[in-house]
N, CA, C and O atoms as CSV, one atom per row, in Angstrom:
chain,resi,resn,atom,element,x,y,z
A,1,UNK,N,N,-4.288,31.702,21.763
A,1,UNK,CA,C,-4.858,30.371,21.741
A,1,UNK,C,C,-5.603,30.111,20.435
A,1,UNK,O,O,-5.945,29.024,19.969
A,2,UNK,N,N,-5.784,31.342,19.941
A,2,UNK,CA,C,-7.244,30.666,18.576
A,2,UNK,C,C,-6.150,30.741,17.646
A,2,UNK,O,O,-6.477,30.196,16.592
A,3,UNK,N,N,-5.074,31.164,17.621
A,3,UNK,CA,C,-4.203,30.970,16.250
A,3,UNK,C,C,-3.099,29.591,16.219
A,3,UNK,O,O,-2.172,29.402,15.431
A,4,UNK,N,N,-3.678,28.502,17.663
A,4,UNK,CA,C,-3.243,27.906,17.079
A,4,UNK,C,C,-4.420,26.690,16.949
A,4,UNK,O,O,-3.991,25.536,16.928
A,5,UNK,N,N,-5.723,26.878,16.872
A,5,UNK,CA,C,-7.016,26.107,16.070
A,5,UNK,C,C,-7.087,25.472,15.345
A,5,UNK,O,O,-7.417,24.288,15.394
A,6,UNK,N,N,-6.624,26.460,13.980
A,6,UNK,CA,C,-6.337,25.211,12.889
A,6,UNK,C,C,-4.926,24.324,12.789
A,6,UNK,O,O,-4.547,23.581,11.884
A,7,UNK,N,N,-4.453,24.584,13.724
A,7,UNK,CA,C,-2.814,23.362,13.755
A,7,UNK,C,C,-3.704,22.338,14.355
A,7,UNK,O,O,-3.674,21.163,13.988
A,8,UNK,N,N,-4.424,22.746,15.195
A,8,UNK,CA,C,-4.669,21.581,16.234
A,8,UNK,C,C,-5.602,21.101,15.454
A,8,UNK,O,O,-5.385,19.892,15.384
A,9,UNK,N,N,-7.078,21.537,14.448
A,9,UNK,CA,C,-7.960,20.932,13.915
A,9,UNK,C,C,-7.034,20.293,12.480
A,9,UNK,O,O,-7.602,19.419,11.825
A,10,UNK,N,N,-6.238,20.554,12.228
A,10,UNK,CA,C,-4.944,19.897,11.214
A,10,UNK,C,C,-4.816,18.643,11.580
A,10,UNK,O,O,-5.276,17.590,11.139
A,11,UNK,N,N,-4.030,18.947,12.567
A,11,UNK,CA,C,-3.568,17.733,13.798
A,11,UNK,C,C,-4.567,16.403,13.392
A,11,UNK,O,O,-4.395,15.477,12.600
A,12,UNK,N,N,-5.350,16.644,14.031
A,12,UNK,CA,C,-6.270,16.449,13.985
A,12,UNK,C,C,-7.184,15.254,13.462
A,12,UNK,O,O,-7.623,14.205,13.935
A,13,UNK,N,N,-7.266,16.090,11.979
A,13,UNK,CA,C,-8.180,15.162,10.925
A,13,UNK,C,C,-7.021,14.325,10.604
A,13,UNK,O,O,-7.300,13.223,10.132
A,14,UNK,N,N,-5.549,14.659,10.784
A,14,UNK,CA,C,-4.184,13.501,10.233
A,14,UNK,C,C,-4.638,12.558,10.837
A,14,UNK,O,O,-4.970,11.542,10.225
A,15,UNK,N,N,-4.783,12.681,12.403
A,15,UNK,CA,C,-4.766,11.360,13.059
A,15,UNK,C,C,-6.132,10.573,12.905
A,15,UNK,O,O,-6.227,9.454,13.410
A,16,UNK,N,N,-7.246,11.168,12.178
A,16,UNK,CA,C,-7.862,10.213,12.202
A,16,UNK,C,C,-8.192,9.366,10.765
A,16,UNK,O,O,-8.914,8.387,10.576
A,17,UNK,N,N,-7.342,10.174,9.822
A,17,UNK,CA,C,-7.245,9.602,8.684
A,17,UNK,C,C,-6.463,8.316,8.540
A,17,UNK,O,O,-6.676,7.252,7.959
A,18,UNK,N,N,-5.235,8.924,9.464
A,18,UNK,CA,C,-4.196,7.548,9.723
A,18,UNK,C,C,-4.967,6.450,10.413
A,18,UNK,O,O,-4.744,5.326,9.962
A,19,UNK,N,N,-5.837,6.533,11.424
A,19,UNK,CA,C,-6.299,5.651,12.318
A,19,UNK,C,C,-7.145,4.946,11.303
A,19,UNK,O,O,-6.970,3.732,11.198
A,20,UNK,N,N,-8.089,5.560,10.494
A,20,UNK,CA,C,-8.901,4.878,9.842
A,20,UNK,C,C,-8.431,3.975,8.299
A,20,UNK,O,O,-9.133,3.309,7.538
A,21,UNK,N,N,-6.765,4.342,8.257
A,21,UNK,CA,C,-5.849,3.552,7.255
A,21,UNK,C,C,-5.352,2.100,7.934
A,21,UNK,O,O,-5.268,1.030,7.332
A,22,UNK,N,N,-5.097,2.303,9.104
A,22,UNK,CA,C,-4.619,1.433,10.056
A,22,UNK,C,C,-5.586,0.057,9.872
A,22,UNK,O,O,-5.394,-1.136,9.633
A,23,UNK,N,N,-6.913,1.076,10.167
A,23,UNK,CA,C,-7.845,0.102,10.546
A,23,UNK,C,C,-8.278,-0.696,9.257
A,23,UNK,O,O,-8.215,-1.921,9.155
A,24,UNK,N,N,-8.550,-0.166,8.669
A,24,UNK,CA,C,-8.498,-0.986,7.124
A,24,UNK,C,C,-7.500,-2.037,6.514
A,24,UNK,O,O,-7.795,-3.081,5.932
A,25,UNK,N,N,-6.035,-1.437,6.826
A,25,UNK,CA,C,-4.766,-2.634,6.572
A,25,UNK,C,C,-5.066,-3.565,7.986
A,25,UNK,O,O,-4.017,-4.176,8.189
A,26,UNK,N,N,-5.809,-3.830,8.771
A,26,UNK,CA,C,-5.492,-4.753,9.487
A,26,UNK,C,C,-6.779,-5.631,9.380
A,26,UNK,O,O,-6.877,-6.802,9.744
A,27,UNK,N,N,-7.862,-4.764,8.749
A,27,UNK,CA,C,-9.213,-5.163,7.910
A,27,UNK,C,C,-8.686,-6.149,6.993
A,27,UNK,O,O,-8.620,-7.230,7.578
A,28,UNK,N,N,-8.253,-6.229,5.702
A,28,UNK,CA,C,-7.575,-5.935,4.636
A,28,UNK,C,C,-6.887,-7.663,5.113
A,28,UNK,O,O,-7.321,-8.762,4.771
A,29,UNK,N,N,-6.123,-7.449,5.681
A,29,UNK,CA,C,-4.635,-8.429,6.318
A,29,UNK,C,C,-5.395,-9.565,7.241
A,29,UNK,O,O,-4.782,-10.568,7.608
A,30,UNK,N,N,-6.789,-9.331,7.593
A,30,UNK,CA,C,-7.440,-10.178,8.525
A,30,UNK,C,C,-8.242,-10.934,7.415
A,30,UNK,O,O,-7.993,-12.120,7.200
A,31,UNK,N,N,-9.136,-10.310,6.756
A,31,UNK,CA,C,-10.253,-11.042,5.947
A,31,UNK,C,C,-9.479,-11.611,4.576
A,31,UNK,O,O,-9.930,-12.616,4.026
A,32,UNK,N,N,-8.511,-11.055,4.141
A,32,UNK,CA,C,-7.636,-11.560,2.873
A,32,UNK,C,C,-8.032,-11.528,1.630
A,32,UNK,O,O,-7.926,-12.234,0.627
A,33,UNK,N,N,-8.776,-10.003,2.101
A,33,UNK,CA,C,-9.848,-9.315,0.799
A,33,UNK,C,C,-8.950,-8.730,-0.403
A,33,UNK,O,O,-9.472,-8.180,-1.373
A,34,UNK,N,N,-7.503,-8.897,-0.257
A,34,UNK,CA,C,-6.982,-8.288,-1.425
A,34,UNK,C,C,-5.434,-8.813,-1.949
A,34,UNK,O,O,-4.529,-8.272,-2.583
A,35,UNK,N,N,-5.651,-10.300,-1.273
A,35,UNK,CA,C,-4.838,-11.097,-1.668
A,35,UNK,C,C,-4.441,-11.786,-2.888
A,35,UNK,O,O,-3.492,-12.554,-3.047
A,36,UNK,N,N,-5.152,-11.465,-3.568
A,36,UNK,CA,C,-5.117,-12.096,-4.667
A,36,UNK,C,C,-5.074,-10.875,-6.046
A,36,UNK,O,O,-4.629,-11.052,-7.180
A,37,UNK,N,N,-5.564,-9.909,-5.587
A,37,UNK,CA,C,-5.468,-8.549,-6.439
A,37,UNK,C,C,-4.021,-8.109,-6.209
A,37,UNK,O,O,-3.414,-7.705,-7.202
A,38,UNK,N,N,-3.256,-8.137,-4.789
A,38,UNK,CA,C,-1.871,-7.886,-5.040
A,38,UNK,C,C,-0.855,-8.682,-5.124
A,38,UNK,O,O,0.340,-8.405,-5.017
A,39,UNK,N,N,-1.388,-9.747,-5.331
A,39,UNK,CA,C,-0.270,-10.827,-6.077
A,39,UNK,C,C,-0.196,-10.491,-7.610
A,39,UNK,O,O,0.883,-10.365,-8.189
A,40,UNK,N,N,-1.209,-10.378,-8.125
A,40,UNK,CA,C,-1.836,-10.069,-9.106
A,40,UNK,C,C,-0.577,-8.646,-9.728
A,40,UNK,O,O,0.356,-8.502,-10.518
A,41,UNK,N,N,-1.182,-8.059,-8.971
A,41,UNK,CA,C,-0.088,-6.250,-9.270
A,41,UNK,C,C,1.372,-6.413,-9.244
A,41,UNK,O,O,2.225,-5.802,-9.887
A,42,UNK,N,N,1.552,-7.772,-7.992
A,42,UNK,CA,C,3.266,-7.687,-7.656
A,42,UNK,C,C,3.964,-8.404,-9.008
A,42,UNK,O,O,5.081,-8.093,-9.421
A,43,UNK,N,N,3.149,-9.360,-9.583
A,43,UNK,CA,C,3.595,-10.029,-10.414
A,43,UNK,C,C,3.856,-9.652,-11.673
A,43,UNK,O,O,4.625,-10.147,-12.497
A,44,UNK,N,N,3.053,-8.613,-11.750
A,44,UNK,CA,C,2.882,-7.273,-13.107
A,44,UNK,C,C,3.844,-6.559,-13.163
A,44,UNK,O,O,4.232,-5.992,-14.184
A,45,UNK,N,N,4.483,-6.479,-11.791
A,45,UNK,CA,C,5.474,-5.811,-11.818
A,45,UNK,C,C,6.544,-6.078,-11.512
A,45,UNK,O,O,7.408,-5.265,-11.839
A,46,UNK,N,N,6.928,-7.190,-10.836
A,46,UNK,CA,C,7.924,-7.817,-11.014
A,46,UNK,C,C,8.358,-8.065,-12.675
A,46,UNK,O,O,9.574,-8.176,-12.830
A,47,UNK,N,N,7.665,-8.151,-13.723
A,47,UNK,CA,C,7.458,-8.693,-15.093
A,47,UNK,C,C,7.801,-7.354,-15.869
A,47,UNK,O,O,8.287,-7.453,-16.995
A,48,UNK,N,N,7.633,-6.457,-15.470
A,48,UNK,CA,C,8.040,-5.340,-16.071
A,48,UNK,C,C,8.799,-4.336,-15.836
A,48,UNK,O,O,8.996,-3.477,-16.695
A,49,UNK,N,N,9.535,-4.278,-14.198
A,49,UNK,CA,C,10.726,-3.970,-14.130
A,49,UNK,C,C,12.229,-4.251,-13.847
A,49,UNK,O,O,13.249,-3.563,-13.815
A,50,UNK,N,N,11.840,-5.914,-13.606
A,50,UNK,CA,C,13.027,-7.087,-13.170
A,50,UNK,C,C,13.370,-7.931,-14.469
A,50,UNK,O,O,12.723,-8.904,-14.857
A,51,UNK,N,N,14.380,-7.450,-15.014
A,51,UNK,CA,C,14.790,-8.302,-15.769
A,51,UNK,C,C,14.812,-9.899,-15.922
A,51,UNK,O,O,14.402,-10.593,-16.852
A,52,UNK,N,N,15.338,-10.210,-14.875
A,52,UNK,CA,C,14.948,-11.854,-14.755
A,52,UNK,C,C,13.727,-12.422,-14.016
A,52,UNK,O,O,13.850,-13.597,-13.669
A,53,UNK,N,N,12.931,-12.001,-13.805
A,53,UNK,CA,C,11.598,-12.161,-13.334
A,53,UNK,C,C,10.423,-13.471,-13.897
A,53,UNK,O,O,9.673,-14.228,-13.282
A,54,UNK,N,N,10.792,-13.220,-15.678
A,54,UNK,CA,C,10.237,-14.097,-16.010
A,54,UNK,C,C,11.136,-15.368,-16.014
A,54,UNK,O,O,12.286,-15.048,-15.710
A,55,UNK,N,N,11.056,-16.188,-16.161
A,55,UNK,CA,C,11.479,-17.825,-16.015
A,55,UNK,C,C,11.901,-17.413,-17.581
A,55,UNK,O,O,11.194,-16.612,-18.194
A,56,UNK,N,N,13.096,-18.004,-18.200
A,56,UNK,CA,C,13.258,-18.436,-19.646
A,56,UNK,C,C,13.300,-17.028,-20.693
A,56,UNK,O,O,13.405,-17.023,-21.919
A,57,UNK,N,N,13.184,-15.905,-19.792
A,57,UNK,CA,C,13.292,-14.584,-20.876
A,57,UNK,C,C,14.885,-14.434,-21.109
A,57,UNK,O,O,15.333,-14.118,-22.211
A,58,UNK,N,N,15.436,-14.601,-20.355
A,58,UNK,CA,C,16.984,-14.527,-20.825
A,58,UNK,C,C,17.654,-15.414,-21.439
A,58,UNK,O,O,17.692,-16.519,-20.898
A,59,UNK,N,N,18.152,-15.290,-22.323
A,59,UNK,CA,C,19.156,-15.787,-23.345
A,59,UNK,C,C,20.188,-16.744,-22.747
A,59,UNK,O,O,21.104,-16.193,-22.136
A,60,UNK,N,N,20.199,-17.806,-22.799
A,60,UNK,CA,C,21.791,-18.682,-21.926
A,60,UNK,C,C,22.793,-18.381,-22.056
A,60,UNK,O,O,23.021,-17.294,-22.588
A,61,UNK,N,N,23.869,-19.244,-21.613
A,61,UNK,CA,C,24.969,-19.165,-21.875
A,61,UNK,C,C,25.600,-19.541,-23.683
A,61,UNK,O,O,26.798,-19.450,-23.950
């Protein structure tokens, strides 16, 4: 039984790390505390790995 302790205290701290990620993205997704910081990021990056991303960067016909 004691060798399997630390699986179970493993176990464990996962689930409450996950629980307390959970609880934050639904924190996060409720108050709309970081809406504007990841538009912010998506757009950064849309811009720097999508070629047509920007409006008018490509060359016409």
């Amino acid at each position: 039984m004691t060798a399997f302790l630390p699986l179970l205290l493993l176990a464990g701290g996962l689930l409450v790390v996950l629980a307390c990620l959970a609880w934050l993205a639904r924190y996060v997704r409720r108050r709309g505390a970081a809406g504007a910081g990841i538009g912010a990021a998506m757009a950064a990056y849309d811009e720097a790995f999508r070629v047509t991303a920007r409006a008018g960067s490509a060359p016409g016909p």
